[in-house]
DRENTORRO-624780 format. One line per field, with one value per atom (N, C-alpha, C): atom name; residue in three letters; x negated, y, z negated. Coordinates in pm, 1 decimal, decimal comma, always signed. Layout:
DRENTORRO-624780
site CA; ...
code ALA; ...
u X; ...
v Y; ...
w Z; ...
This chain:
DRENTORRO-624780
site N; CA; C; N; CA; C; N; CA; C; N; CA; C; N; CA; C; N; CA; C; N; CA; C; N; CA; C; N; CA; C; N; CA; C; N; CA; C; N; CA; C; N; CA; C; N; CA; C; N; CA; C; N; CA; C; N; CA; C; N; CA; C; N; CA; C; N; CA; C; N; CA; C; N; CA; C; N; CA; C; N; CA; C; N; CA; C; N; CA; C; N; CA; C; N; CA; C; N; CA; C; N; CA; C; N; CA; C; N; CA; C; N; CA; C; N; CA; C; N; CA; C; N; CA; C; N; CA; C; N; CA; C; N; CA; C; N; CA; C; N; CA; C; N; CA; C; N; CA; C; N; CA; C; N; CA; C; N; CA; C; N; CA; C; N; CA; C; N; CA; C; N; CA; C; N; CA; C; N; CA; C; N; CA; C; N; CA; C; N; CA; C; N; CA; C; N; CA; C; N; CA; C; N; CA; C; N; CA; C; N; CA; C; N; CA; C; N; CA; C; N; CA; C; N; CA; C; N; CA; C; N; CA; C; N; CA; C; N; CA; C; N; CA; C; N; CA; C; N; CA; C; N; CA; C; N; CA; C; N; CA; C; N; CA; C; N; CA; C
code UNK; UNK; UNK; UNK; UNK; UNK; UNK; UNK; UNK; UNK; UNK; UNK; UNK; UNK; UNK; UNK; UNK; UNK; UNK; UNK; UNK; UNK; UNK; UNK; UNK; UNK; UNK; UNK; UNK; UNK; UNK; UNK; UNK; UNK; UNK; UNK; UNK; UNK; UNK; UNK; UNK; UNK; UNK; UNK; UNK; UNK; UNK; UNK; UNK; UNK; UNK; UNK; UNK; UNK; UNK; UNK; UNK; UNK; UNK; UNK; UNK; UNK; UNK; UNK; UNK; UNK; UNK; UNK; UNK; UNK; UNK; UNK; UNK; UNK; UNK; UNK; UNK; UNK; UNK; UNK; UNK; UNK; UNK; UNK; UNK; UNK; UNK; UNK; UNK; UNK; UNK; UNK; UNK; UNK; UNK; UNK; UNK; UNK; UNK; UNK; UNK; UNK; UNK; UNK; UNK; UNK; UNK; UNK; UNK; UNK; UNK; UNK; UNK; UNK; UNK; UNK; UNK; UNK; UNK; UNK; UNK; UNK; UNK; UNK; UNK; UNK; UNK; UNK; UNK; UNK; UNK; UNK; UNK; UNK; UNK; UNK; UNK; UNK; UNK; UNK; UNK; UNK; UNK; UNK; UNK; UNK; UNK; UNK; UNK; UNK; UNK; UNK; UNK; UNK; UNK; UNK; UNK; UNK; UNK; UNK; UNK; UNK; UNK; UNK; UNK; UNK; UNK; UNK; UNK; UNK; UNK; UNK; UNK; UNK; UNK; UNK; UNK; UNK; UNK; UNK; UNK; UNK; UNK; UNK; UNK; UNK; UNK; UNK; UNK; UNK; UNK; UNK; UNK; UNK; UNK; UNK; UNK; UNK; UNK; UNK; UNK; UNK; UNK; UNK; UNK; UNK; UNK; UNK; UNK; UNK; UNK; UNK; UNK; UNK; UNK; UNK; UNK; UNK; UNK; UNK; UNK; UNK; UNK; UNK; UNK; UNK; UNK; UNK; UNK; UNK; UNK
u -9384,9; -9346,4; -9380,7; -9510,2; -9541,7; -9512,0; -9431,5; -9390,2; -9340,6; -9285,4; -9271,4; -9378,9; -9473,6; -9590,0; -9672,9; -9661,2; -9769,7; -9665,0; -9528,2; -9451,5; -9461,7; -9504,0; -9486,7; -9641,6; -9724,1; -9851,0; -9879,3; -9758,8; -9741,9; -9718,6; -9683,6; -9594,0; -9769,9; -9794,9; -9916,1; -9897,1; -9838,0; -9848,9; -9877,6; -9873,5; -9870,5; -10035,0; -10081,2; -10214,3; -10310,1; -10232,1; -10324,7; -10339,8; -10274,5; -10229,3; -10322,8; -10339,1; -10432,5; -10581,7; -10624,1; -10739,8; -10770,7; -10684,5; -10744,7; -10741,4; -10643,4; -10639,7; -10777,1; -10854,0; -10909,3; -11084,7; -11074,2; -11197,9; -11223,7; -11085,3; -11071,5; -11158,7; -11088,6; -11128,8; -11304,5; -11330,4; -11503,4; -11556,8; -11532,0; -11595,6; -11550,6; -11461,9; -11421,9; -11523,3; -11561,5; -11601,9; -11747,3; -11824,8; -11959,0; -11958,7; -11878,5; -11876,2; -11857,4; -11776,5; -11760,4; -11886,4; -11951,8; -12082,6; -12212,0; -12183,2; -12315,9; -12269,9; -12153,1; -12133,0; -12174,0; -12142,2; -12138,3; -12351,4; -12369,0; -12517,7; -12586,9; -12547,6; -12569,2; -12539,0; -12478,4; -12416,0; -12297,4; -12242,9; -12139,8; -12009,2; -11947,5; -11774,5; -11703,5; -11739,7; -11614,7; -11601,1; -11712,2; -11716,5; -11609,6; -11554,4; -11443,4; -11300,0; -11290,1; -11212,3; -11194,7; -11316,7; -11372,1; -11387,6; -11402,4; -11385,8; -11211,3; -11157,1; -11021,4; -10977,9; -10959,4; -10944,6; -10953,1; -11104,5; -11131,9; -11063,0; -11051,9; -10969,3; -10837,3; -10786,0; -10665,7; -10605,3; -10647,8; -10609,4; -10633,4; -10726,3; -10719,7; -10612,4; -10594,7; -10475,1; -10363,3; -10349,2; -10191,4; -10186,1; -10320,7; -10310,6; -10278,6; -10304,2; -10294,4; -10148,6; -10117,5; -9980,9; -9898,4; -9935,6; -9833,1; -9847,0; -9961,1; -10002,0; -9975,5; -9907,0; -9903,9; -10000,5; -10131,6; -10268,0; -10256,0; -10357,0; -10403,1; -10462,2; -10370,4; -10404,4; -10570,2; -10581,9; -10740,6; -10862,4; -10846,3; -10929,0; -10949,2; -10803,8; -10760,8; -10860,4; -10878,7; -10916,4; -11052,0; -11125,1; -11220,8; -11294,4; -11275,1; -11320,3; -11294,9; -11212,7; -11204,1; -11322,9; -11366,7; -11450,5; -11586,7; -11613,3; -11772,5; -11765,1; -11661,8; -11662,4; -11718,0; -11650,1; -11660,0; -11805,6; -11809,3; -11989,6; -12127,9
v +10776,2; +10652,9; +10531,3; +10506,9; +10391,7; +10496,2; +10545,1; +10601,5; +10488,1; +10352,8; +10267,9; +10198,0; +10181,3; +10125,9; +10202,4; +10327,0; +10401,9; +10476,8; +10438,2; +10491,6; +10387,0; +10269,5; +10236,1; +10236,9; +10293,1; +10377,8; +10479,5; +10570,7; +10710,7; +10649,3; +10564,2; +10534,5; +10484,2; +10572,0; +10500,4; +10385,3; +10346,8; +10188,6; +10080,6; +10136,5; +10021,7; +10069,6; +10209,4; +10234,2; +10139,9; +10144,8; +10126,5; +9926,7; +9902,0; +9741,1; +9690,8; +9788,6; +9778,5; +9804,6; +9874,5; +9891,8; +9764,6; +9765,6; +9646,2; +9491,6; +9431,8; +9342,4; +9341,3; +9500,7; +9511,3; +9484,9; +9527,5; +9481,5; +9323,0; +9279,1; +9141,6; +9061,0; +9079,3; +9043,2; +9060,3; +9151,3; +9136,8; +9087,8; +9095,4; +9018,8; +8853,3; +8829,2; +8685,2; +8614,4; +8691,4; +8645,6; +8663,0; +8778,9; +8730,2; +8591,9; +8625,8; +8467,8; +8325,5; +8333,9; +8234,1; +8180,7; +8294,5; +8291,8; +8229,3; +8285,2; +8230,2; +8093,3; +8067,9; +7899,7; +7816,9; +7849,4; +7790,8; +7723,6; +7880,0; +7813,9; +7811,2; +7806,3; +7690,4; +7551,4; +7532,9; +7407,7; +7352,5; +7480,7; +7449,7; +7517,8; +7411,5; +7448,3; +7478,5; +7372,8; +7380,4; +7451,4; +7522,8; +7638,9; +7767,2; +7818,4; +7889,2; +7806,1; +7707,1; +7600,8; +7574,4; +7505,0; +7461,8; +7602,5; +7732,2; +7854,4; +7899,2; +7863,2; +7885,0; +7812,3; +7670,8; +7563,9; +7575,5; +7630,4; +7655,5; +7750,4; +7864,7; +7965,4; +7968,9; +7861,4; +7838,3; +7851,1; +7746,9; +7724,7; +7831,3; +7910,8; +8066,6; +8141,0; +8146,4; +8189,4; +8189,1; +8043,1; +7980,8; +7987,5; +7980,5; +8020,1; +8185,8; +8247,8; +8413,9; +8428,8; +8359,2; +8359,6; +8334,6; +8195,0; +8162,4; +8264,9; +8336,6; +8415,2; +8520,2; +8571,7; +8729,2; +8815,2; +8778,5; +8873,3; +8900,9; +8975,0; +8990,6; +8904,3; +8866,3; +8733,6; +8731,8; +8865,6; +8919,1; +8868,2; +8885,3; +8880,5; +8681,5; +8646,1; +8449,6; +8387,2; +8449,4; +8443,0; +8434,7; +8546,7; +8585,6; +8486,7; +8471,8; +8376,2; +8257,5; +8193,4; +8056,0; +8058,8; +8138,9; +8133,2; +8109,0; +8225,6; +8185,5; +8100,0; +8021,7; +7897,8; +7852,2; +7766,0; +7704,9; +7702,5; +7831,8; +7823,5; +7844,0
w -7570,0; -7507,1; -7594,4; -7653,8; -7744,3; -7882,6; -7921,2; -8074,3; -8161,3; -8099,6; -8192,0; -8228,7; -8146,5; -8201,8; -8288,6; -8277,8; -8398,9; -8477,3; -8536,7; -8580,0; -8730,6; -8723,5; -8892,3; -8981,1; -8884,7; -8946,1; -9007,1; -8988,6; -9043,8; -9230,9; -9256,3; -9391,8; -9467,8; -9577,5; -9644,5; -9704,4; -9728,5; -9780,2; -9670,6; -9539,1; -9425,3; -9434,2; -9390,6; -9360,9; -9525,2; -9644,6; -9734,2; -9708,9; -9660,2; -9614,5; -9542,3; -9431,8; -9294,6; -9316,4; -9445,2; -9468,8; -9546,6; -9632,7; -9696,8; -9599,2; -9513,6; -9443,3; -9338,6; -9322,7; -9270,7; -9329,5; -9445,7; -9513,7; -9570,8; -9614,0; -9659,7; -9488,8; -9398,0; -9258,0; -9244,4; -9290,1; -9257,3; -9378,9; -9531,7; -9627,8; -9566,1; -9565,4; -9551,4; -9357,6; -9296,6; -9208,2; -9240,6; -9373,8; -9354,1; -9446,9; -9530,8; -9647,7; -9530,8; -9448,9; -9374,3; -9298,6; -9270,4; -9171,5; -9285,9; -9360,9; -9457,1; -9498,2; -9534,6; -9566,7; -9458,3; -9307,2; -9206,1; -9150,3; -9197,5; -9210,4; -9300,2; -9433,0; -9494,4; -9527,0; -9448,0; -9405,9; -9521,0; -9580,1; -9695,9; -9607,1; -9526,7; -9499,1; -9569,3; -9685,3; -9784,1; -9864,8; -9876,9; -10017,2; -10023,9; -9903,0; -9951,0; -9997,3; -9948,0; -10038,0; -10156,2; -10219,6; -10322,7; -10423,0; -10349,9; -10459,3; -10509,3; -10369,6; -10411,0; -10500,3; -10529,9; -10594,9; -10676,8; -10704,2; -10798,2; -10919,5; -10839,2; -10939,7; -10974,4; -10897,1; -10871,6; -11057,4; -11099,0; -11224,4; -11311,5; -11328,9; -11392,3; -11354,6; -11229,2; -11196,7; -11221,0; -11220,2; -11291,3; -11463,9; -11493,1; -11671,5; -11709,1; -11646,0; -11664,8; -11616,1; -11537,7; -11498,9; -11593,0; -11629,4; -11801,3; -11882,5; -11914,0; -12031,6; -12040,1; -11908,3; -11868,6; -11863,4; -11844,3; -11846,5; -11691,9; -11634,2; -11528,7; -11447,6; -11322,7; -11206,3; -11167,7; -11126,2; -11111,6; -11231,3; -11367,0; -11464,5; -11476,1; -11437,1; -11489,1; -11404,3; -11254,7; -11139,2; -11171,3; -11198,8; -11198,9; -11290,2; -11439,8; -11523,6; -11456,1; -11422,7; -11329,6; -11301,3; -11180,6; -11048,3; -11162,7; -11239,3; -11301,9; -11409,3; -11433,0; -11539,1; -11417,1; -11278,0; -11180,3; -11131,1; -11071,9; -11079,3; -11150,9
């Protein structure tokens, strides 16, 4: 009777989707929780921002978004 609802779960790319949406969901809520009391809101902001531009340079360069990213973030901090 609910086969459409557990019918686009069978396909691994949805399950590999759901795990990860699912872990991103609890890293991003303890990071949220620790900014919140430390009284830094803005810091998942200010990290994105941050990498932003590594991002967009690896992009021009054709390297890896992940690696442009990554150097951003620890130039940044």
């Amino acid at each position: 009777m609910l086969h459409w609802l557990s019918d686009p779960f069978e396909a691994d790319m949805v399950l590999r989707a759901l795990v990860a949406g699912v872990i991103a969901a609890c890293l991003c809520s303890l990071v949220g929780c620790w900014g919140l009391l430390r009284r830094n809101v803005f810091l998942g902001e200010a990290m994105t921002h941050g990498m932003l531009p590594g991002v967009a340079i690896a992009a021009l360069l054709g390297v890896s978004l992940m690696a442009g990213g990554l150097i951003a973030a620890l130039v940044m901090a």
